[in-house]
PDBQT receptor file of N, H, CA, C and O in Angstrom, charges set to zero:
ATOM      1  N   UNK A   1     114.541  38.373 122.579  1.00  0.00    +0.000 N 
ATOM      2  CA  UNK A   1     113.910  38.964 121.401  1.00  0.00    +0.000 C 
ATOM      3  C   UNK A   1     113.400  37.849 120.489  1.00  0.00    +0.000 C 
ATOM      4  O   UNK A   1     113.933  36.908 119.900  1.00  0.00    +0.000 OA
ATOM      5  N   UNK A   2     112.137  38.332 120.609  1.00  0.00    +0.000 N 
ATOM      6  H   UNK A   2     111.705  39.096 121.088  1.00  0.00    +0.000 HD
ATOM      7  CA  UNK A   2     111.634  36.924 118.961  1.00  0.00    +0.000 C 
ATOM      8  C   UNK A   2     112.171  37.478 117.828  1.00  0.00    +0.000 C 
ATOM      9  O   UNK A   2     112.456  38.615 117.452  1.00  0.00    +0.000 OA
ATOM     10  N   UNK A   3     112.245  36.123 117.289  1.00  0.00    +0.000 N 
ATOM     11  H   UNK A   3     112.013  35.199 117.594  1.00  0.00    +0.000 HD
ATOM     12  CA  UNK A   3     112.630  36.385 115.658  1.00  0.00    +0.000 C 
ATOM     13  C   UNK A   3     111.277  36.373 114.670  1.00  0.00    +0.000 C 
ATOM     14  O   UNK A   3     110.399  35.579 115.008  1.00  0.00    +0.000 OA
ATOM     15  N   UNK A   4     111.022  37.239 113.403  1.00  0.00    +0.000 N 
ATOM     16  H   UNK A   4     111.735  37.884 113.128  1.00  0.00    +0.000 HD
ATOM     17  CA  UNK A   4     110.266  36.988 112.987  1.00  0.00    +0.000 C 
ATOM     18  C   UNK A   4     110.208  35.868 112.328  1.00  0.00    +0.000 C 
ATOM     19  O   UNK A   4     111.224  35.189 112.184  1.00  0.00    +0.000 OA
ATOM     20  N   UNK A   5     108.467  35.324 111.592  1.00  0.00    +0.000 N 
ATOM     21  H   UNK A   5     107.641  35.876 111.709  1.00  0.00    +0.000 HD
ATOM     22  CA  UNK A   5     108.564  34.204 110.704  1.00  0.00    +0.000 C 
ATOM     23  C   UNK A   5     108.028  35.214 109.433  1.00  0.00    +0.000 C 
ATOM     24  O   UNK A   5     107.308  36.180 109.183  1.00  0.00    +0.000 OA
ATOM     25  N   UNK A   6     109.199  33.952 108.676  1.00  0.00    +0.000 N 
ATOM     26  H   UNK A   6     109.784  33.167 108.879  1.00  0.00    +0.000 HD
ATOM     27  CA  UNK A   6     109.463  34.811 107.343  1.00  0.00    +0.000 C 
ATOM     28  C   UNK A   6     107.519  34.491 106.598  1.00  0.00    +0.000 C 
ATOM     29  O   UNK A   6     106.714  33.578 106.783  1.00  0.00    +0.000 OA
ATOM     30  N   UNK A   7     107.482  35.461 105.967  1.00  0.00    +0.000 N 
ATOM     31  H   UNK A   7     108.136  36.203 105.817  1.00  0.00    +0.000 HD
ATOM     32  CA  UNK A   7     105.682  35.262 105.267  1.00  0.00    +0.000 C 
ATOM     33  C   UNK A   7     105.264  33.829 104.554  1.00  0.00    +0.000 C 
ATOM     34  O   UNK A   7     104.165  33.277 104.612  1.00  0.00    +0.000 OA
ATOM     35  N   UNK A   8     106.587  33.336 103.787  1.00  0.00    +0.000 N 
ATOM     36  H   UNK A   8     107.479  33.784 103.739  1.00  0.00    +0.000 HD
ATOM     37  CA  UNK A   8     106.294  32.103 103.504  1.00  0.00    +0.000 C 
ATOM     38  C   UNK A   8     106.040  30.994 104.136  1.00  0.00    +0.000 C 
ATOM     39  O   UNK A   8     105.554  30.010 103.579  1.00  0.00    +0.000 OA
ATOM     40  N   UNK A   9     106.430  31.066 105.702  1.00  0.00    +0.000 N 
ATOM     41  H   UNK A   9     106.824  31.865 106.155  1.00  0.00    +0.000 HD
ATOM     42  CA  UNK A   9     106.275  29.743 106.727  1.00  0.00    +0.000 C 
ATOM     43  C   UNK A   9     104.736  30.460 107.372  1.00  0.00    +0.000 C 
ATOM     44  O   UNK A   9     104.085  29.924 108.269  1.00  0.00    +0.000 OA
ATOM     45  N   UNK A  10     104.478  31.343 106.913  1.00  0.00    +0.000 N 
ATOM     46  H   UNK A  10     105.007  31.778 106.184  1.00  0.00    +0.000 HD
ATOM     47  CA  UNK A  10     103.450  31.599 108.104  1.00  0.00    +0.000 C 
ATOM     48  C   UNK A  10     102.294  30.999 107.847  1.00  0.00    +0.000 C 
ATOM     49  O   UNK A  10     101.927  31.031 106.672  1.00  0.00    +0.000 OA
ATOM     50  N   UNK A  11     101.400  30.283 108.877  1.00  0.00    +0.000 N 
ATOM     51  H   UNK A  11     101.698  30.257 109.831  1.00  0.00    +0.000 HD
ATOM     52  CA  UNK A  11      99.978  29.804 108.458  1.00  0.00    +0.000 C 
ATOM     53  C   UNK A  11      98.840  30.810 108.244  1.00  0.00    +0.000 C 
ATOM     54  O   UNK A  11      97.904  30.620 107.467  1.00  0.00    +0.000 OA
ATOM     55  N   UNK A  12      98.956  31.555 108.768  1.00  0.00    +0.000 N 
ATOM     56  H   UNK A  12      99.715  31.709 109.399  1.00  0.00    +0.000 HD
ATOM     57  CA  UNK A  12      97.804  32.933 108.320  1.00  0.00    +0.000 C 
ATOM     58  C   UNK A  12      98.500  34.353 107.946  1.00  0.00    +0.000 C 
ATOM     59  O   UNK A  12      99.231  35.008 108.690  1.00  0.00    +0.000 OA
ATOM     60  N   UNK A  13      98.165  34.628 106.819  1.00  0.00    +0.000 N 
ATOM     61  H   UNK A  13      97.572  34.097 106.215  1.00  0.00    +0.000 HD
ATOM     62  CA  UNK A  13      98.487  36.019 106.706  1.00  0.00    +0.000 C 
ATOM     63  C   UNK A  13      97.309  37.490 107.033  1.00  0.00    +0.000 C 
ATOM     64  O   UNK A  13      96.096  37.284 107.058  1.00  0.00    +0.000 OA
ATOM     65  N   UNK A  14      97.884  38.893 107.257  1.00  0.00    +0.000 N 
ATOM     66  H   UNK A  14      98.869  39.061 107.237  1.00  0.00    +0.000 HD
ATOM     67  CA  UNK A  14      97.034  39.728 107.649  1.00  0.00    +0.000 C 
ATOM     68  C   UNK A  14      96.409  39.939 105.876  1.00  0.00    +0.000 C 
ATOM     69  O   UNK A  14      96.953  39.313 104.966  1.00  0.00    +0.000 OA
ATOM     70  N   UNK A  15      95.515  40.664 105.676  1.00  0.00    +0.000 N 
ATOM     71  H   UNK A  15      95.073  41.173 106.415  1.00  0.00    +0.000 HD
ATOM     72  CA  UNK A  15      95.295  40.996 104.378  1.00  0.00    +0.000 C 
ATOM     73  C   UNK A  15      96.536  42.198 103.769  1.00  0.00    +0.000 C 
ATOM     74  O   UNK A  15      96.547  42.010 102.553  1.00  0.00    +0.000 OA
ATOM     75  N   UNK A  16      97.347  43.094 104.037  1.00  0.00    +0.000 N 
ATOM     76  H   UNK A  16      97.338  43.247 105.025  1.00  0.00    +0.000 HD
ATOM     77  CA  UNK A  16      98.210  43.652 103.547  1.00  0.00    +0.000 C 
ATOM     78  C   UNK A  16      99.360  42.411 103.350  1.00  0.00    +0.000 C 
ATOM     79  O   UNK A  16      99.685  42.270 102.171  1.00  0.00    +0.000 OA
ATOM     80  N   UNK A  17      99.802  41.800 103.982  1.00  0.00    +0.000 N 
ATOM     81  H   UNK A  17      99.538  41.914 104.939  1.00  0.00    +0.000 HD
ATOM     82  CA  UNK A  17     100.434  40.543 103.777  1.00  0.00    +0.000 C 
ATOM     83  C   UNK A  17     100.226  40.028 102.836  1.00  0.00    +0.000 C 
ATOM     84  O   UNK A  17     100.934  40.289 101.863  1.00  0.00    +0.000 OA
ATOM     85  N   UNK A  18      99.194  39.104 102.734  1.00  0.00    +0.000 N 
ATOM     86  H   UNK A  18      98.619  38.892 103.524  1.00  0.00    +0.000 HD
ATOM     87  CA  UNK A  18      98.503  38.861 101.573  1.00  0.00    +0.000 C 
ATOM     88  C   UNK A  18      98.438  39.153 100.394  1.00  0.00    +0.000 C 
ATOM     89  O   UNK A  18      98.613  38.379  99.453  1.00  0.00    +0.000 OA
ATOM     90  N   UNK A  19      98.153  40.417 100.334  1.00  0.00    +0.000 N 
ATOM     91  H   UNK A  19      98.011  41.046 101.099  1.00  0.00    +0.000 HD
ATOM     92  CA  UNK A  19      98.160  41.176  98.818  1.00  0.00    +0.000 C 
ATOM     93  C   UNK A  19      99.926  41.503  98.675  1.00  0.00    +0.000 C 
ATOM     94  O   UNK A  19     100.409  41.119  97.610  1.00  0.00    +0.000 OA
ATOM     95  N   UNK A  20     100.485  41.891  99.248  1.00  0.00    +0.000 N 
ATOM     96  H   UNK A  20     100.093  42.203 100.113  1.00  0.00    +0.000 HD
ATOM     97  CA  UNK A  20     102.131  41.435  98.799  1.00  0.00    +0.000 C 
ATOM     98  C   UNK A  20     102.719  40.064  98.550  1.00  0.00    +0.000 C 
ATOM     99  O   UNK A  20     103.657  39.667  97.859  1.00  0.00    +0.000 OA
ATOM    100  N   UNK A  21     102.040  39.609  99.173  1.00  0.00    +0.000 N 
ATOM    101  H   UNK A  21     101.278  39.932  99.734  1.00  0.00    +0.000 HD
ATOM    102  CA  UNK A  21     103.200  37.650  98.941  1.00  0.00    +0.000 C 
ATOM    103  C   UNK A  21     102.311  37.447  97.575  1.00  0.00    +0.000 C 
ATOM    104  O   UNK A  21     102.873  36.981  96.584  1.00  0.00    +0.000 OA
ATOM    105  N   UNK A  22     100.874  37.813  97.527  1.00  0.00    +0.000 N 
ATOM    106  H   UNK A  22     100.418  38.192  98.332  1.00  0.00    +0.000 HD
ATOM    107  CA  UNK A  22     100.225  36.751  96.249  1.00  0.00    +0.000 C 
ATOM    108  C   UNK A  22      99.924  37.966  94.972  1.00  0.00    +0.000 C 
ATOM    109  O   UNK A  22      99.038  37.852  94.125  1.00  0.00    +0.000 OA
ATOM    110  N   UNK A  23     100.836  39.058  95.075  1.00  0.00    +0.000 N 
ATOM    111  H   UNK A  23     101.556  39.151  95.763  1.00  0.00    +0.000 HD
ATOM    112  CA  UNK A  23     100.760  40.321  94.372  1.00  0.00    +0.000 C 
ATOM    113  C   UNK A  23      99.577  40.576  93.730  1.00  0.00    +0.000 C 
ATOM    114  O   UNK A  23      99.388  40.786  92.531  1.00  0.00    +0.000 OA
ATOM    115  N   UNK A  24      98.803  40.539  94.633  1.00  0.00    +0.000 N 
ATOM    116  H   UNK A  24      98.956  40.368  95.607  1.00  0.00    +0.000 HD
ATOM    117  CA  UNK A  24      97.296  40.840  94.136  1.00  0.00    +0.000 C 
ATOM    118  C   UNK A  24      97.100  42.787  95.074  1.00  0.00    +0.000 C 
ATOM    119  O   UNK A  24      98.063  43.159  95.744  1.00  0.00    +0.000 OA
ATOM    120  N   UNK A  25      95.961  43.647  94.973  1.00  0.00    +0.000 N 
ATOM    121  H   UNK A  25      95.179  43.345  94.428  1.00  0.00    +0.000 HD
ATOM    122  CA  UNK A  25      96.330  45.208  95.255  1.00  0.00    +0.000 C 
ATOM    123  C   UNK A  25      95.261  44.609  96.878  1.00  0.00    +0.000 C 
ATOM    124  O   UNK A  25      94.675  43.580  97.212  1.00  0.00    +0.000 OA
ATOM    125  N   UNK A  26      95.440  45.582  97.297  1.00  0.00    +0.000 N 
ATOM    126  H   UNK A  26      95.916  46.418  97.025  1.00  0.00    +0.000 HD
ATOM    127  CA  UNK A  26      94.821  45.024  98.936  1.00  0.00    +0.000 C 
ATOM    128  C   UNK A  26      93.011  45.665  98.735  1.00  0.00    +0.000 C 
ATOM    129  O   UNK A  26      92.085  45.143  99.356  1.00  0.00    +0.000 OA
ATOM    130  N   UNK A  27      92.848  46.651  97.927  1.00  0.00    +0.000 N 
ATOM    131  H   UNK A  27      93.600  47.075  97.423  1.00  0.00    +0.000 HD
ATOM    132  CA  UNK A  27      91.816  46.581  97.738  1.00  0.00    +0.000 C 
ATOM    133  C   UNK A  27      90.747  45.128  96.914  1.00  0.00    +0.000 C 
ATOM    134  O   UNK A  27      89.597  44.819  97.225  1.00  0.00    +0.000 OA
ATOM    135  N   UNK A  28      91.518  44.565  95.969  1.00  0.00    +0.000 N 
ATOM    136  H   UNK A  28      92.452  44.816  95.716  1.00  0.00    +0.000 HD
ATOM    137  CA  UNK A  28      90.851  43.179  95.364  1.00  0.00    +0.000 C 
ATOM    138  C   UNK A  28      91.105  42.798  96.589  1.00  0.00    +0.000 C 
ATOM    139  O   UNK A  28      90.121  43.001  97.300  1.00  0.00    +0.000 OA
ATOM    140  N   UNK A  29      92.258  42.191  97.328  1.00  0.00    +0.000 N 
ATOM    141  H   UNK A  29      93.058  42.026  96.750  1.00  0.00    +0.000 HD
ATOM    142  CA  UNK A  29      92.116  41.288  98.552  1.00  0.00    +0.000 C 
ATOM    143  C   UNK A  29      90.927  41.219  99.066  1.00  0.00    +0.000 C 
ATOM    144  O   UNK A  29      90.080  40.341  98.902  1.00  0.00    +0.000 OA
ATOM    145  N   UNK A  30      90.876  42.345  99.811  1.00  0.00    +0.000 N 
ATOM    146  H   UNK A  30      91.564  43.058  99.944  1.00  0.00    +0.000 HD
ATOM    147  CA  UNK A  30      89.554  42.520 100.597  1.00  0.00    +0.000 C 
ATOM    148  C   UNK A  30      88.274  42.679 100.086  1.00  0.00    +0.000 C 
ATOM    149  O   UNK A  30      87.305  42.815 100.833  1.00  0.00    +0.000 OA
ATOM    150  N   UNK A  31      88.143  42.671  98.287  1.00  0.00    +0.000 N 
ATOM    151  H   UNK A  31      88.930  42.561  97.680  1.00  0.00    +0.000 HD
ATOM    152  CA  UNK A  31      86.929  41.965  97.929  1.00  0.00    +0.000 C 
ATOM    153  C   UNK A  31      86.287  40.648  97.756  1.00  0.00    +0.000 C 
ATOM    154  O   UNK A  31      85.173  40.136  97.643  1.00  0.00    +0.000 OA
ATOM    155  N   UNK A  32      88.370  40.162  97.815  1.00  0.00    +0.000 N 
ATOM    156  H   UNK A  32      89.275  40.578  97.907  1.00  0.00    +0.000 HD
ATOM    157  CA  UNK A  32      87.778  38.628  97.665  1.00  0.00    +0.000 C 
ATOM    158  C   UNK A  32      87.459  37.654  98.782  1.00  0.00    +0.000 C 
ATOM    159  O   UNK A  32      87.087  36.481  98.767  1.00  0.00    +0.000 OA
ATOM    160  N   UNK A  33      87.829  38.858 100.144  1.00  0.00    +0.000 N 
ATOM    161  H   UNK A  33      88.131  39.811 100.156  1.00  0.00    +0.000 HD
ATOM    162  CA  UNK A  33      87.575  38.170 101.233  1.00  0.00    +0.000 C 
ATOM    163  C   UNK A  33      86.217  38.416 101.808  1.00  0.00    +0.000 C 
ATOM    164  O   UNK A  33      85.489  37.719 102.515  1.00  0.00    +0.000 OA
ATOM    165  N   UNK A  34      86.096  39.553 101.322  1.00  0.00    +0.000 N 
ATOM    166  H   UNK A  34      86.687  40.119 100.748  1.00  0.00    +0.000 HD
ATOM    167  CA  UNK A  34      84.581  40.037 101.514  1.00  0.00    +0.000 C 
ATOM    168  C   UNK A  34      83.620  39.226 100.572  1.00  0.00    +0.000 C 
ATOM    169  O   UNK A  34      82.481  39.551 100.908  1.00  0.00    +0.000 OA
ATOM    170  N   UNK A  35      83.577  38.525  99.778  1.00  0.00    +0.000 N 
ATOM    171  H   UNK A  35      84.502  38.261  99.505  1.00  0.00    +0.000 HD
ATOM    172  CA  UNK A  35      82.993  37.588  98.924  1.00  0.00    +0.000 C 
ATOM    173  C   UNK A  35      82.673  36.381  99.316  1.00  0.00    +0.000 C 
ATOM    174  O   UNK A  35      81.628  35.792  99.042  1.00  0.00    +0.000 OA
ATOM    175  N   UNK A  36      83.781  35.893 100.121  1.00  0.00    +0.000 N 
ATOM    176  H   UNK A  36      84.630  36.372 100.344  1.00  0.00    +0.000 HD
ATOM    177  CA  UNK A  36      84.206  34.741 100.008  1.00  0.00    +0.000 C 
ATOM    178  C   UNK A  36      84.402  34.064 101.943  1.00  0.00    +0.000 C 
ATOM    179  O   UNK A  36      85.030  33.128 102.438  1.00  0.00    +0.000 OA
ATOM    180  N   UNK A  37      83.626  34.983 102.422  1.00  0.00    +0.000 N 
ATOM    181  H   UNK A  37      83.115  35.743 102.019  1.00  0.00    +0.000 HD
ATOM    182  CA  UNK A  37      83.454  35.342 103.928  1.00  0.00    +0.000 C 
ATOM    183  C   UNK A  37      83.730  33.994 104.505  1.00  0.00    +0.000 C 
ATOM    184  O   UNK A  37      84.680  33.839 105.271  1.00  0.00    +0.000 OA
ATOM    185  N   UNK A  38      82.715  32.732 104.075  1.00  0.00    +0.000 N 
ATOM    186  H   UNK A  38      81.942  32.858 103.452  1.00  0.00    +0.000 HD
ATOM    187  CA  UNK A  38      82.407  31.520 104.436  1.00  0.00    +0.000 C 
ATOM    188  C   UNK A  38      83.495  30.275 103.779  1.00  0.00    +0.000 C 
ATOM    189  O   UNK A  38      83.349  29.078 104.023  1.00  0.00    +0.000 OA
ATOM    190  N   UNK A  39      84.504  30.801 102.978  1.00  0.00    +0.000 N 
ATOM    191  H   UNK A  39      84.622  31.774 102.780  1.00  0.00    +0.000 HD
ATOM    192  CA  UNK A  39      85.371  30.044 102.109  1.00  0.00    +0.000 C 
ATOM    193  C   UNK A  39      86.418  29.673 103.640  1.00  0.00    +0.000 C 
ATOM    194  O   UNK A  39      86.500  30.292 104.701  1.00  0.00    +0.000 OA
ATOM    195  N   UNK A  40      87.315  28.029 103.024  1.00  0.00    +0.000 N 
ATOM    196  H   UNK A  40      87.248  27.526 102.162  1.00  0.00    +0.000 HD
ATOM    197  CA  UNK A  40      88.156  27.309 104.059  1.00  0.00    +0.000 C 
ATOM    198  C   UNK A  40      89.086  28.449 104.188  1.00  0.00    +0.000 C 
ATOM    199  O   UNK A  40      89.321  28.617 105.384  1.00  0.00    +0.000 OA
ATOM    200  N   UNK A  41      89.751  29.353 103.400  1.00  0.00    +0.000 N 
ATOM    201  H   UNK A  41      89.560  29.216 102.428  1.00  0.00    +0.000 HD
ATOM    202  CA  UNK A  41      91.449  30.253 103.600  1.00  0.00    +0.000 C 
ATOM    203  C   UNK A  41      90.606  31.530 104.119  1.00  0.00    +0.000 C 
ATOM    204  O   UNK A  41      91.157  32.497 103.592  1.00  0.00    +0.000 OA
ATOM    205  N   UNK A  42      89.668  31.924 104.802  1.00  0.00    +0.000 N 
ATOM    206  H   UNK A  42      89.219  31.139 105.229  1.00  0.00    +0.000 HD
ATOM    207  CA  UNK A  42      88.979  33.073 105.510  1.00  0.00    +0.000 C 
ATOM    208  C   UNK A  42      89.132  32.790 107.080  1.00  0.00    +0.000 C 
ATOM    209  O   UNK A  42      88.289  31.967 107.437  1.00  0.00    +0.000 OA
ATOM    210  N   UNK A  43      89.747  33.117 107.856  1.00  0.00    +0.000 N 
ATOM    211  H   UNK A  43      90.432  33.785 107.566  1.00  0.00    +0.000 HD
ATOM    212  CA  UNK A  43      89.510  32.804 108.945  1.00  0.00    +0.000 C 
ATOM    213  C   UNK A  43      89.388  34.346 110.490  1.00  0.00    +0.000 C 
ATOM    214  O   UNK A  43      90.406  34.941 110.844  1.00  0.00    +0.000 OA
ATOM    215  N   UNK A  44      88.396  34.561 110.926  1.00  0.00    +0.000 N 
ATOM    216  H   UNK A  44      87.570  34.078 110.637  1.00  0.00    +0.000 HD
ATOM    217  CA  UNK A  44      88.417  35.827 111.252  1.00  0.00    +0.000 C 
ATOM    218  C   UNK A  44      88.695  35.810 112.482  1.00  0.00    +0.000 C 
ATOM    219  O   UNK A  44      88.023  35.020 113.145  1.00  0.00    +0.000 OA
ATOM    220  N   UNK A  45      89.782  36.666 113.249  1.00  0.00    +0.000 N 
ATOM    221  H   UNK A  45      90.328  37.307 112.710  1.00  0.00    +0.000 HD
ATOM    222  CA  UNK A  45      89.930  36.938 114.703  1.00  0.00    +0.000 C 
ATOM    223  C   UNK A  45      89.389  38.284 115.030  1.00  0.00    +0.000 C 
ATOM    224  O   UNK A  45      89.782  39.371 114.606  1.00  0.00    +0.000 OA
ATOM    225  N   UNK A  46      88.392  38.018 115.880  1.00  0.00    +0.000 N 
ATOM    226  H   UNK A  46      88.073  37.135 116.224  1.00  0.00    +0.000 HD
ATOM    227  CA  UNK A  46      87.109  39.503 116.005  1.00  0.00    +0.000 C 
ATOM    228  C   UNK A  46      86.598  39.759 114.776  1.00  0.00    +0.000 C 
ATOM    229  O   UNK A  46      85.749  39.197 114.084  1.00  0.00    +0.000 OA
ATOM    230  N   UNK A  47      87.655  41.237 114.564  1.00  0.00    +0.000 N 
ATOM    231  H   UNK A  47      88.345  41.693 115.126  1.00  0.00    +0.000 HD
ATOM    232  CA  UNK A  47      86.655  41.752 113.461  1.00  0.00    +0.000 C 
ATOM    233  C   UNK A  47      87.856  41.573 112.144  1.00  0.00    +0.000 C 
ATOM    234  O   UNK A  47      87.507  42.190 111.137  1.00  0.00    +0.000 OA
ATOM    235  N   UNK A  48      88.782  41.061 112.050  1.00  0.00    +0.000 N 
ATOM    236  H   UNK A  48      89.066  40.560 112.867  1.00  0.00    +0.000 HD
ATOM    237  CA  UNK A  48      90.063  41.528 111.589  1.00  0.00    +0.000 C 
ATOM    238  C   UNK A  48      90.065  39.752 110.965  1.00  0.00    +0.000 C 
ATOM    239  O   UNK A  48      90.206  38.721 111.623  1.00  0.00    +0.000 OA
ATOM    240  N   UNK A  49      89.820  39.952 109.258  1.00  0.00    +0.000 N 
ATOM    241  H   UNK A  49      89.706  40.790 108.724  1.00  0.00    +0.000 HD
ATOM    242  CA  UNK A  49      90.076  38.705 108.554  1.00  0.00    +0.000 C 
ATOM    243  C   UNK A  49      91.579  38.742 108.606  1.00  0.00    +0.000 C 
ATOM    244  O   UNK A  49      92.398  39.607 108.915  1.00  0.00    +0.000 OA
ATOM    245  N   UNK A  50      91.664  37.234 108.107  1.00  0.00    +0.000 N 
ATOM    246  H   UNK A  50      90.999  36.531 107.856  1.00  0.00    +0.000 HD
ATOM    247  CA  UNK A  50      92.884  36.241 108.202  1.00  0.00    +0.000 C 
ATOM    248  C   UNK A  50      92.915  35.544 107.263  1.00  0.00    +0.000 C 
ATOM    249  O   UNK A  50      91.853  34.972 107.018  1.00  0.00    +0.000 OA
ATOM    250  N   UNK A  51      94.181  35.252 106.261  1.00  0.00    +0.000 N 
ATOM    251  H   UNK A  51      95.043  35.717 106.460  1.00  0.00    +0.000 HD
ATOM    252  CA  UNK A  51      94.144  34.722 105.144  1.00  0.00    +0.000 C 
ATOM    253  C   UNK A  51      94.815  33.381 105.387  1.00  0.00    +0.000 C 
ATOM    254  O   UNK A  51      96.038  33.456 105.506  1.00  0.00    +0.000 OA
ATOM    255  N   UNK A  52      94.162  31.905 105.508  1.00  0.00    +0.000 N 
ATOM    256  H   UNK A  52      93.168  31.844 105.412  1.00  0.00    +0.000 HD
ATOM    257  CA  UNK A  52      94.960  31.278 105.464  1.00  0.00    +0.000 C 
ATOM    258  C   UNK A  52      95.944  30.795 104.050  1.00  0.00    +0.000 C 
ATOM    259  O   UNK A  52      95.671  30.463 102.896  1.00  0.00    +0.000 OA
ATOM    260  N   UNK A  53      96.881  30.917 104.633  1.00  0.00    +0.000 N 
ATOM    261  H   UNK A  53      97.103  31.187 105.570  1.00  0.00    +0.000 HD
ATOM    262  CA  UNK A  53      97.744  30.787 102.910  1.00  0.00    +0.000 C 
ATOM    263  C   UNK A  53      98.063  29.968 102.015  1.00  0.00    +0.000 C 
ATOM    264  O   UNK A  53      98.308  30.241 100.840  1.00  0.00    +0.000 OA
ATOM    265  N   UNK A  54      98.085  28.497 102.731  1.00  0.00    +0.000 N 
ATOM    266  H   UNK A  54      97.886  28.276 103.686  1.00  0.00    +0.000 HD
ATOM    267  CA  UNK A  54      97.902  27.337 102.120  1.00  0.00    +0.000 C 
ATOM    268  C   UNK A  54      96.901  27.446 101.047  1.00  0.00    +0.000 C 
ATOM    269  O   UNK A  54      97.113  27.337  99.839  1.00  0.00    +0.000 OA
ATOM    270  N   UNK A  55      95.452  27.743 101.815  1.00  0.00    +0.000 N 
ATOM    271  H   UNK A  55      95.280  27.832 102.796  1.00  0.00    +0.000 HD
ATOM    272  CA  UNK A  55      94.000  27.185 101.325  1.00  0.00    +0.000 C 
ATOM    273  C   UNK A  55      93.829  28.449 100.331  1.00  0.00    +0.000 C 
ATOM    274  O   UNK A  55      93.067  28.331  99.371  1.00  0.00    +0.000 OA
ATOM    275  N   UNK A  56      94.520  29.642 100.548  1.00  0.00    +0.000 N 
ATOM    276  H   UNK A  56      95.138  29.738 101.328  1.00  0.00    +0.000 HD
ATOM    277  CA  UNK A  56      94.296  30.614  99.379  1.00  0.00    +0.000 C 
ATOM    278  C   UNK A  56      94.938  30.003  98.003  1.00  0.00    +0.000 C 
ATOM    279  O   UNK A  56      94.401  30.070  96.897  1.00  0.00    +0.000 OA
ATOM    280  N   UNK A  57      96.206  29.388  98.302  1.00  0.00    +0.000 N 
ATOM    281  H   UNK A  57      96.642  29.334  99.201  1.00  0.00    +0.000 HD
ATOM    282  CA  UNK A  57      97.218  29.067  96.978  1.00  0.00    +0.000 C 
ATOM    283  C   UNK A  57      96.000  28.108  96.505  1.00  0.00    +0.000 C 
ATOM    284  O   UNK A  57      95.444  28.572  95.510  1.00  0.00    +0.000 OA
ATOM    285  N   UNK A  58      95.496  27.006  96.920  1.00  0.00    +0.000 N 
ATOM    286  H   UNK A  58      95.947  26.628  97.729  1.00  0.00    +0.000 HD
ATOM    287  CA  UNK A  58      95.035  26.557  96.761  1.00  0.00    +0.000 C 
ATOM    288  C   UNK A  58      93.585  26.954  95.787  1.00  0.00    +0.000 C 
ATOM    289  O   UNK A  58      93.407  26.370  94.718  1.00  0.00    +0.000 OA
ATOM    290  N   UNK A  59      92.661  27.937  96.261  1.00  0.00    +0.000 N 
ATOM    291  H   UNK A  59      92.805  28.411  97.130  1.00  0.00    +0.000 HD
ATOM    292  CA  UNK A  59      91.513  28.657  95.576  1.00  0.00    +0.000 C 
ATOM    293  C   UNK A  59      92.597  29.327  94.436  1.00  0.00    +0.000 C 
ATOM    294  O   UNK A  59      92.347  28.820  93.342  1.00  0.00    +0.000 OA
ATOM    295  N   UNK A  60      93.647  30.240  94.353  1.00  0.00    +0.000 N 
ATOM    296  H   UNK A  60      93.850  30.651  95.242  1.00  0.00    +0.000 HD
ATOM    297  CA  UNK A  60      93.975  30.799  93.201  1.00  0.00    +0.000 C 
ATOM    298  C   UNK A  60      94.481  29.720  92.301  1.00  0.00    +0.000 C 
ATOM    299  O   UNK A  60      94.757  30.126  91.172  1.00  0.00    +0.000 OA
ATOM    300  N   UNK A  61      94.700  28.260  92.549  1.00  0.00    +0.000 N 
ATOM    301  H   UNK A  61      94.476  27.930  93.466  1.00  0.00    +0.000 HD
ATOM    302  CA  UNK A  61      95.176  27.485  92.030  1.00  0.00    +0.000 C 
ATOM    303  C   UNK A  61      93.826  26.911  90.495  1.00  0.00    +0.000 C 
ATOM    304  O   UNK A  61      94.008  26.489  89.352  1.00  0.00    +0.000 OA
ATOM    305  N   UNK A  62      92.689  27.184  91.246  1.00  0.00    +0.000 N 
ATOM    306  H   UNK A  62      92.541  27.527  92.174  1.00  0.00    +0.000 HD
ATOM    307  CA  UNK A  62      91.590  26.808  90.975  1.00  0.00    +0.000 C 
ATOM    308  C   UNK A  62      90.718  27.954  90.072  1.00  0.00    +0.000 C 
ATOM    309  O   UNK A  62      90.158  27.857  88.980  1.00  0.00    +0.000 OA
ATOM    310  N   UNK A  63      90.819  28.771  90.761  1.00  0.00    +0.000 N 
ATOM    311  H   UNK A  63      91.274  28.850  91.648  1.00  0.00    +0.000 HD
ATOM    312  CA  UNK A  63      89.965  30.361  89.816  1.00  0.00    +0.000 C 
ATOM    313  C   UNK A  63      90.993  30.464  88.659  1.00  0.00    +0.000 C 
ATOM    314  O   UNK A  63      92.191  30.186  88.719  1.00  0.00    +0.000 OA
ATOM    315  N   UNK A  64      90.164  31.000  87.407  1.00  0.00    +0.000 N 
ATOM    316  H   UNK A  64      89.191  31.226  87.358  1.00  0.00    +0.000 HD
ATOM    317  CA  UNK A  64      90.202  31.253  86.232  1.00  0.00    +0.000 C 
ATOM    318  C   UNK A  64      90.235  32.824  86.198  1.00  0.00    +0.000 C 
ATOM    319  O   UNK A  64      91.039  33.360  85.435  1.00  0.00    +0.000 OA
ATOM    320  N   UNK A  65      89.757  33.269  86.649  1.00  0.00    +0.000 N 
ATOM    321  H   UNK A  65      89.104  32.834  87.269  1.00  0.00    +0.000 HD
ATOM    322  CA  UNK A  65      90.209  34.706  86.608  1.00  0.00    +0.000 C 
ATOM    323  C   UNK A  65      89.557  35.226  88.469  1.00  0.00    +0.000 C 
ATOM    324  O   UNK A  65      88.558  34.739  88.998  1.00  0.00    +0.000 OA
ATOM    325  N   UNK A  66      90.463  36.275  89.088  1.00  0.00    +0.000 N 
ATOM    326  H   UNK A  66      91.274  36.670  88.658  1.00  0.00    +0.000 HD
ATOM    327  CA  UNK A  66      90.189  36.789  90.334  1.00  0.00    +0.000 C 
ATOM    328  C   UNK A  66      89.897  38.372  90.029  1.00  0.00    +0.000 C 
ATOM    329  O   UNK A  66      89.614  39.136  90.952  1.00  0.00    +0.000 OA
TER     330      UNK A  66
C-alpha cells in the first residue's frame, strides 16, 4: 500500500488542493489559472491544470491583491 504525500511536500497540486492549502475558493483558483495560463506555477497534464506550489507561494508572495 502507498502512503500518501502530505500536501505540503507535494510539488504540484490539483486545483481543489490548491484552493484548500492556499485558502483561496476554487472558483478564484481557476481564474487565476485561467489568467495566468503561460505563468512558471501553471503546469498542464492534458487538459487538467496543475499548480506548482513552490512557484505559486512565490507569485502570492509578490501580488498585492488576487
Amino acid at each position: 500500500m502507498q502512503k500518501e504525500v502530505p500536501v505540503w511536500q507535494k510539488y504540484a497540486l490539483t486545483i481543489r488542493e490548491a484552493a484548500k492549502y492556499f485558502h483561496i475558493g476554487e472558483k478564484k483558483m481557476r481564474e487565476i489559472v485561467e489568467e495566468n495560463r503561460d505563468s512558471d506555477f501553471v503546469v498542464m497534464l492534458g487538459n487538467r491544470a496543475m499548480i506548482k506550489r513552490k512557484n505559486f507561494e512565490r507569485f502570492l508572495d509578490q501580488a498585492k491583491v488576487i
